[in-house]
N, CA and C of each residue as an Amber inpcrd file, in Angstrom:
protein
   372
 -38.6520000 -42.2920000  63.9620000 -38.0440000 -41.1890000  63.2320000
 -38.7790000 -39.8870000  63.5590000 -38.0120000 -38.9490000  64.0020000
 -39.0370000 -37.7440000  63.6410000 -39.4030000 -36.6950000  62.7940000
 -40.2350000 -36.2600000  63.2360000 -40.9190000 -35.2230000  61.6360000
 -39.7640000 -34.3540000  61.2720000 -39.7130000 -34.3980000  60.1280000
 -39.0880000 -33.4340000  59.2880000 -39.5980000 -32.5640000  58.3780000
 -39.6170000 -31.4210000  58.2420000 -40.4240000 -30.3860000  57.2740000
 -39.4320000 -29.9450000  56.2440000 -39.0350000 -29.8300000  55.2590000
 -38.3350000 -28.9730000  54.3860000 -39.3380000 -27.7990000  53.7330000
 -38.5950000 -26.6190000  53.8150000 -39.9140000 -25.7410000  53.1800000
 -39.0500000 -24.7500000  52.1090000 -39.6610000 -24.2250000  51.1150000
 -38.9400000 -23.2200000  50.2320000 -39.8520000 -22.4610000  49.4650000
 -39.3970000 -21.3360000  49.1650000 -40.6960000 -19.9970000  48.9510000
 -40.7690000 -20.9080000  47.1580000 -42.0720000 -20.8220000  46.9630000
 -42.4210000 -21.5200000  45.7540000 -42.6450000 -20.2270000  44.6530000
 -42.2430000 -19.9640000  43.2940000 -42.0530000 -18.6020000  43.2140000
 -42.8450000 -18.8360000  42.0870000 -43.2620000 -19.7420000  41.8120000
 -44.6410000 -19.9750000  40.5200000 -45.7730000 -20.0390000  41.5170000
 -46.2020000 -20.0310000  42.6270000 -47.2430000 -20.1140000  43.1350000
 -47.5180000 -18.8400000  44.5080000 -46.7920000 -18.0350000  44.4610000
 -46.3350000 -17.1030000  45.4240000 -46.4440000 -17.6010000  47.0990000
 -46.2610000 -18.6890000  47.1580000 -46.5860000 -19.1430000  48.5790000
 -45.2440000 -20.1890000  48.8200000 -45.2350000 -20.6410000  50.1440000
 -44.3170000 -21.3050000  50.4130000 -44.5550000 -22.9420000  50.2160000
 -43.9160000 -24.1090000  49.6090000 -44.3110000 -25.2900000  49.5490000
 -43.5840000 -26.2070000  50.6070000 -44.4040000 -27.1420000  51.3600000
 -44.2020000 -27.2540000  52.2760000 -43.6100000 -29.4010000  52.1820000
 -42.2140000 -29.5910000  52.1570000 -42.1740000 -31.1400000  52.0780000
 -42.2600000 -32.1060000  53.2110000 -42.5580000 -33.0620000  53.2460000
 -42.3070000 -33.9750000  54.7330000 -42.1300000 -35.2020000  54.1020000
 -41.1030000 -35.7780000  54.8810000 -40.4150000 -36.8570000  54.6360000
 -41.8530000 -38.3550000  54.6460000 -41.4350000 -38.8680000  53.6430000
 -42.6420000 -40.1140000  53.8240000 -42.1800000 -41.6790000  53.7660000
 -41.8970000 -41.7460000  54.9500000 -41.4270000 -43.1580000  55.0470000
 -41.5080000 -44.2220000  53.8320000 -42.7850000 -44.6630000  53.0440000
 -43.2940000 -45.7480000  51.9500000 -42.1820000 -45.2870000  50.7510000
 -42.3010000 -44.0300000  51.0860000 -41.6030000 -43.2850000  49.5650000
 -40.1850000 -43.5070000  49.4320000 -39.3950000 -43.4530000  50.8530000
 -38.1610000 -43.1260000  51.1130000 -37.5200000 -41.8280000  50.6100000
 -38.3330000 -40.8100000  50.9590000 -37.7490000 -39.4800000  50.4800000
 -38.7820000 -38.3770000  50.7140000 -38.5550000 -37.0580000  50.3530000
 -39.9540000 -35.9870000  50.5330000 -39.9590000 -36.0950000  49.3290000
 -41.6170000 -36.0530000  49.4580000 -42.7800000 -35.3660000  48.9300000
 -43.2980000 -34.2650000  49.1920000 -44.3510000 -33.1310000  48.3910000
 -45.2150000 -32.0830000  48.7520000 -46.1150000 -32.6700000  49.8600000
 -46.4680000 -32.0650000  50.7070000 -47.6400000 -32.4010000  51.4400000
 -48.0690000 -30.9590000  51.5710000 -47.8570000 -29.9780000  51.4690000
 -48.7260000 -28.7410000  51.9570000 -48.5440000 -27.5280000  51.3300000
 -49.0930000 -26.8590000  51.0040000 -48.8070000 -25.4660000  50.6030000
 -49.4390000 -24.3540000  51.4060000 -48.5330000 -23.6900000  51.7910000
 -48.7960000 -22.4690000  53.2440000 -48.5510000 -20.7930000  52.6520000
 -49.3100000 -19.8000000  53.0860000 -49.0190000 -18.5000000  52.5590000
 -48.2670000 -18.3630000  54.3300000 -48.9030000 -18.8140000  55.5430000
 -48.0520000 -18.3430000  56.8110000 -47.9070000 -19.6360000  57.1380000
 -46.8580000 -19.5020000  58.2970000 -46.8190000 -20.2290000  59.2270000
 -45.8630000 -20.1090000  60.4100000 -46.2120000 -20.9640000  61.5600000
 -44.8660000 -20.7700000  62.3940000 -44.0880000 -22.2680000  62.8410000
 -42.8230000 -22.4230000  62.7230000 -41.8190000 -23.0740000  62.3090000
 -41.0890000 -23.2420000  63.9880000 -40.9160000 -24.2500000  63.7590000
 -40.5770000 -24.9610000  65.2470000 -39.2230000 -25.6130000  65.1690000
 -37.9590000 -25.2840000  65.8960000 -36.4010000 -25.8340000  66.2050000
 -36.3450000 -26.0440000  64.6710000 -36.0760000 -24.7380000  63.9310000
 -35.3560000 -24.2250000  62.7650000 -33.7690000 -24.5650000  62.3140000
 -33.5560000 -25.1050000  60.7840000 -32.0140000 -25.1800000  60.5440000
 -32.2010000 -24.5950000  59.1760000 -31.3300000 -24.3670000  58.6830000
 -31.2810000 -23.7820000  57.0970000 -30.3400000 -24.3730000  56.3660000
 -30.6960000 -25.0760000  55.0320000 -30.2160000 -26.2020000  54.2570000
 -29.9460000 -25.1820000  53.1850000 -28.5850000 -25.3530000  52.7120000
 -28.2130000 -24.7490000  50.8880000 -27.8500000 -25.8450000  50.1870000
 -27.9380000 -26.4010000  49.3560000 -27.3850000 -27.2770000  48.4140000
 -26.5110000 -26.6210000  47.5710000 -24.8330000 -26.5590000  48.0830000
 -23.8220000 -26.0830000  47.2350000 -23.5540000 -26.0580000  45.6470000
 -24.3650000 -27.6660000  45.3220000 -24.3480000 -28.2320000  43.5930000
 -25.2290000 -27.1590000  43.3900000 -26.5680000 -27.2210000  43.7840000
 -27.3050000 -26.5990000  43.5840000 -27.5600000 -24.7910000  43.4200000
 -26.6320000 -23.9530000  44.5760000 -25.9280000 -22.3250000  44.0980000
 -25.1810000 -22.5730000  42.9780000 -24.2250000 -23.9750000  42.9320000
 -23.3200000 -23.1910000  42.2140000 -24.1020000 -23.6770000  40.5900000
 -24.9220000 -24.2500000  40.2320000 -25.5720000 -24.5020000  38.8410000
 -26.5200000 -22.8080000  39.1370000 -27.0520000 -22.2300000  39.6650000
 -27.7260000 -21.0900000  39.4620000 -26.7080000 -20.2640000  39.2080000
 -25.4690000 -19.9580000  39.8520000 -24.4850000 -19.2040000  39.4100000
 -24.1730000 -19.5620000  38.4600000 -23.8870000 -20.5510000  37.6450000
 -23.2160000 -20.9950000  36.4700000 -24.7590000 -20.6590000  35.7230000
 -25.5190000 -20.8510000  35.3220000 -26.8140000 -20.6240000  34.4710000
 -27.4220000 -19.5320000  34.4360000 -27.5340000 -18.6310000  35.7540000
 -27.9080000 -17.6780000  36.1580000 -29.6120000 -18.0560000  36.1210000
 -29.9160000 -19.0070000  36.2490000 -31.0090000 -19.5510000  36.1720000
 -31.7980000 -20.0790000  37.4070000 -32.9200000 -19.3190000  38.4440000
 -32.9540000 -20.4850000  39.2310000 -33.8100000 -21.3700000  39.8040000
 -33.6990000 -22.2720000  40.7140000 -33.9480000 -23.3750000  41.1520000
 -33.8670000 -23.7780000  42.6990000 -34.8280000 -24.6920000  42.9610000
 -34.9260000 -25.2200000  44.2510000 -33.3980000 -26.1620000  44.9620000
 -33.0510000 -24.8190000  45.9450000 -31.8300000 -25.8570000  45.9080000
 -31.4300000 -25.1560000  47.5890000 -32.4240000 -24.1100000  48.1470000
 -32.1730000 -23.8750000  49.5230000 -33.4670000 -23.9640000  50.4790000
 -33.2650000 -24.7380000  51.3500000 -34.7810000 -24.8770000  52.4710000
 -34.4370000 -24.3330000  54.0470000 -35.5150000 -24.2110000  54.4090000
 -35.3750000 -24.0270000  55.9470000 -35.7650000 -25.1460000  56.4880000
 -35.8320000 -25.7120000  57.1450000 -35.5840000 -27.2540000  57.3440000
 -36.3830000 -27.2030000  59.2810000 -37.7260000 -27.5170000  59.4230000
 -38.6070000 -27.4240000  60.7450000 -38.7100000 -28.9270000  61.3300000
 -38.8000000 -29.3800000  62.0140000 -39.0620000 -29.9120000  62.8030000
 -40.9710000 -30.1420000  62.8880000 -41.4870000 -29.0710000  62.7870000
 -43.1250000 -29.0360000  62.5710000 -43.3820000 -27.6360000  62.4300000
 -44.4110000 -27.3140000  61.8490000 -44.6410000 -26.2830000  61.5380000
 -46.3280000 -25.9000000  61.9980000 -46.8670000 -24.6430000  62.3820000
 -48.2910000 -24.7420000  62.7950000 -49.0530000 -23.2560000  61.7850000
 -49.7110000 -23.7720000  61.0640000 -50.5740000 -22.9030000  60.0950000
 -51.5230000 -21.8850000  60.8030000 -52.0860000 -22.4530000  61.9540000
 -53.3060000 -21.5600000  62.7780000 -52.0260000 -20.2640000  63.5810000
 -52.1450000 -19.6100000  62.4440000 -51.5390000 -18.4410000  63.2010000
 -52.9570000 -17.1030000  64.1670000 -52.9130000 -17.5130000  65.1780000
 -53.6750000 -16.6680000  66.0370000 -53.3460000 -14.7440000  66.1300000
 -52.4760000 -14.8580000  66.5370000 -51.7040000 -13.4330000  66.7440000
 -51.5160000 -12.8660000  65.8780000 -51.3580000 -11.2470000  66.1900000
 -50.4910000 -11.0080000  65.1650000 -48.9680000 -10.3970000  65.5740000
 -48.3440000 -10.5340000  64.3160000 -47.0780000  -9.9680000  64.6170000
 -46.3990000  -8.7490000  64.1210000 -45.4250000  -7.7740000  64.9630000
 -45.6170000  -6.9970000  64.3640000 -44.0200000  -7.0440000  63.4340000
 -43.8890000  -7.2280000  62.1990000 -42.8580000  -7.5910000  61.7460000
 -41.4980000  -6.7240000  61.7310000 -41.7790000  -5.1730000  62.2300000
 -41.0620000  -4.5510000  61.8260000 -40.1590000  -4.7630000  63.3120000
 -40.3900000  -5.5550000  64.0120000 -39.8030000  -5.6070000  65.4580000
 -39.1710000  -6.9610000  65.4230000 -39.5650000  -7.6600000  64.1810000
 -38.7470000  -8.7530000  64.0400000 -37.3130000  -9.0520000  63.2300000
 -36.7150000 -10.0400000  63.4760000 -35.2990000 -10.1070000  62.5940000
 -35.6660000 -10.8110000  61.7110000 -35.2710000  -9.7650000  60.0540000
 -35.9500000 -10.6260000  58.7710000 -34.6820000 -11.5980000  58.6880000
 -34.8570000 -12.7140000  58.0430000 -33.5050000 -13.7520000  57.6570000
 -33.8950000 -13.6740000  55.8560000 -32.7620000 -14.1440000  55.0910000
 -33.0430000 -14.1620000  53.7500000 -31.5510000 -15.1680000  53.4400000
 -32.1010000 -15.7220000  52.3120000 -30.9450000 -16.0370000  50.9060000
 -30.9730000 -14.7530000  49.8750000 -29.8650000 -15.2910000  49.0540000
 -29.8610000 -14.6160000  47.8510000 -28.2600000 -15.6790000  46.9840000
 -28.4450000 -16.5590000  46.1060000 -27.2140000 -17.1610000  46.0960000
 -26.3370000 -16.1230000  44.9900000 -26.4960000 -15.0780000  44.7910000
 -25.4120000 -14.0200000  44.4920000 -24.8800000 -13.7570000  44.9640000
 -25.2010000 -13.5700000  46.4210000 -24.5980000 -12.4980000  47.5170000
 -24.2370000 -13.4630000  48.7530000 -24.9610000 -14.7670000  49.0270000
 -24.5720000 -15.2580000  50.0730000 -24.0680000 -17.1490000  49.7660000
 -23.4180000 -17.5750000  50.2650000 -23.5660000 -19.0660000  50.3680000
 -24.5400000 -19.6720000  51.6980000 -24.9210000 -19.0010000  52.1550000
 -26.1340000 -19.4420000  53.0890000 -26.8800000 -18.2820000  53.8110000
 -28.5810000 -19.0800000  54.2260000 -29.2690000 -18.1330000  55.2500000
 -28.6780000 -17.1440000  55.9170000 -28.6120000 -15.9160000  55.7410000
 -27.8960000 -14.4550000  57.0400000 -29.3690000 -13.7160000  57.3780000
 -28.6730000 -13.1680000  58.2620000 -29.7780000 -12.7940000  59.1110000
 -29.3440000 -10.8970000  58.1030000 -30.6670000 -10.4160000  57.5050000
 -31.1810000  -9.5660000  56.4730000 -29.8510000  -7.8480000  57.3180000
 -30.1110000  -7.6060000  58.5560000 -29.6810000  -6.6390000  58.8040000
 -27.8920000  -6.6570000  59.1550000 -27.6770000  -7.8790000  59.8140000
 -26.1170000  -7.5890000  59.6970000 -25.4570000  -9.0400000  58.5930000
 -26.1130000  -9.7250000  57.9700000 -25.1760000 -10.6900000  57.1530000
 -24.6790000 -11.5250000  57.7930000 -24.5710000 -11.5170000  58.9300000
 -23.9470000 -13.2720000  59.9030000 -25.2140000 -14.3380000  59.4570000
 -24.1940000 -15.4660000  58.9580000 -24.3830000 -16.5590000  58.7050000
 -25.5560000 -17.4410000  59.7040000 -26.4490000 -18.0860000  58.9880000
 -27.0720000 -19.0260000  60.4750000 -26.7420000 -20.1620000  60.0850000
 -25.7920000 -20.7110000  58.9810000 -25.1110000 -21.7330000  58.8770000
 -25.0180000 -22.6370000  60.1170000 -25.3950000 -23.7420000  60.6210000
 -25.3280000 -24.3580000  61.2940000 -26.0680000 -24.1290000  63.0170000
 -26.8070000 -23.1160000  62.7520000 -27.1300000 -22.8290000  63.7760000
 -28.5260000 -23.0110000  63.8570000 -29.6430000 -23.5180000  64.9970000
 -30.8270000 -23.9720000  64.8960000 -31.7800000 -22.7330000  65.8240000
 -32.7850000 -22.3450000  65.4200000 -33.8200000 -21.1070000  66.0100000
 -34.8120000 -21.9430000  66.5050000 -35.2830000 -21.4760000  67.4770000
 -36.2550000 -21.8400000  68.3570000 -37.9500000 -22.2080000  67.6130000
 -38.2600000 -20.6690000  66.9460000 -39.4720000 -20.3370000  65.9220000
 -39.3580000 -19.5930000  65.4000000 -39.6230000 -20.0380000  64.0050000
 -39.7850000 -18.9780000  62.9770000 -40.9220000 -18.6400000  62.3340000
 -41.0830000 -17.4520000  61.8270000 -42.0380000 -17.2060000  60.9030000
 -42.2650000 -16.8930000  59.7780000 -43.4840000 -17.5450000  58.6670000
 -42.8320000 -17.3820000  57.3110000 -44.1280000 -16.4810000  57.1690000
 -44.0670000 -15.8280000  55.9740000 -45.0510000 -14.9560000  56.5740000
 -45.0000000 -13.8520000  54.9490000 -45.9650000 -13.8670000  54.3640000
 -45.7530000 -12.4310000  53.1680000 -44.1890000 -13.0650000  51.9870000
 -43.9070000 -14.1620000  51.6850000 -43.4070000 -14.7500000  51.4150000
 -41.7780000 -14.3090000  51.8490000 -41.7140000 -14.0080000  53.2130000
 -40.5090000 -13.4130000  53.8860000 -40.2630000 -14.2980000  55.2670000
 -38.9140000 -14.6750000  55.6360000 -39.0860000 -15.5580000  57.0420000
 -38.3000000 -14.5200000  57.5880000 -38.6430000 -15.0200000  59.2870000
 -38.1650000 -13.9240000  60.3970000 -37.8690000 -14.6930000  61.6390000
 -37.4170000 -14.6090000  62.3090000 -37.1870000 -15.3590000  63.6140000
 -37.9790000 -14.8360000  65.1300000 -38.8280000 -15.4330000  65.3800000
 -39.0030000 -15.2230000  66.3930000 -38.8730000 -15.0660000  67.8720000
């Protein structure tokens, strides 16, 4: 099987929490908590039940991930962000990940590397 990462900005801990699938368990668990990182053959997961109970409650909850393949914490470089493409949710405004400056969907579409970074992701 291979690695799977689910990750989602953790908003009681201002950092991102990081899941990986654990075989014994049959399901994710926490394994990590990251303020950066960089994110390897990227997809972006919404759980529809899940927008539409925050829309209905206005209340919210863990219910959208970016979904890595592996992820690497030793960030060496730096980057300069303002040269990068920010990506965001918002389940008011979107039913999935858009890319921050024009709103196209990355619904189904997979990124090479990403970066999470200042509790903001960007594509590299």
């Amino acid at each position: 099987m291979k690695k799977c990462f689910k990750i989602y900005r953790n908003l009681h801990k201002g950092n991102f929490s990081v899941q990986g699938y654990v075989i014994d368990k049959k399901g994710y668990r926490l394994v990590d908590r990251v303020s950066a990182a960089v994110l390897t053959n990227v997809t972006f997961k919404v759980s529809e039940s899940g927008r539409k109970k925050v829309l209905r409650e206005r209340r919210k909850n863990v219910h959208a991930f970016v979904v890595a393949e592996d992820y690497d914490v030793k960030i060496l470089q730096k980057f300069d962000l303002s040269k990068l493409r920010e990506l965001y949710y918002n389940p008011y405004k979107h039913e999935s990940f858009v890319y921050k400056d024009t709103g196209e969907s990355l619904s189904g579409k997979v990124l090479n590397k990403v970066l999470i970074i200042n509790n903001k992701v960007y594509q590299l």
